[in-house]
C-alpha angles and dihedrals in degrees: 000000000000126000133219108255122201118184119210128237086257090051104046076047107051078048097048084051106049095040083061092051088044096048085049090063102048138348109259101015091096080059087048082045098044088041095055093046093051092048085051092050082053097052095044090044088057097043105015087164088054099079119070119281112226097188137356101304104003125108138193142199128176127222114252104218100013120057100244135118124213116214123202149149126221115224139166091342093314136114107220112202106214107171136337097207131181103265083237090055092047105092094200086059102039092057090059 
């Protein structure tokens, strides 16, 4: 069964963001980028318990070929996108 997912302000913005630097970079890796986050949101949508918790209620859930981490919370039968963070900028990731 697949969940609902809402992604919150923070979140549309840290992708907005990073698809402009990756386009930036090169024409069509803001596509690779946007496709592998919306495979992820798939996955997460279909087993939102499956990824780490890091506290009490957040998830998260790494990026496979980008170096990037998406945090979120599952709740009442929703995913709730809380950020998608460069895995640098992640302190919970930067301290491994």
């Amino acid at each position: 069964m697949s969940h609902p997912v809402a992604l919150s302000p923070r979140a549309k913005d840290d992708l907005n963001q990073a698809a402009m630097w990756y386009r930036s970079r090169r024409t069509g890796l803001d596509s690779e980028f946007m496709n592998e986050i919306g495979d992820h949101l798939n996955t997460i949508a279909s087993f939102p318990t499956g990824a780490p918790r890091i506290g009490r209620t957040i998830r998260m859930f790494p990026l496979s070929k980008f170096p990037y981490v998406i945090t979120y919370r599952f709740s009442s039968g929703t995913v709730y996108i809380i950020r998608v963070v460069h895995s640098r900028r992640h302190p919970l990731v930067r301290s491994r």
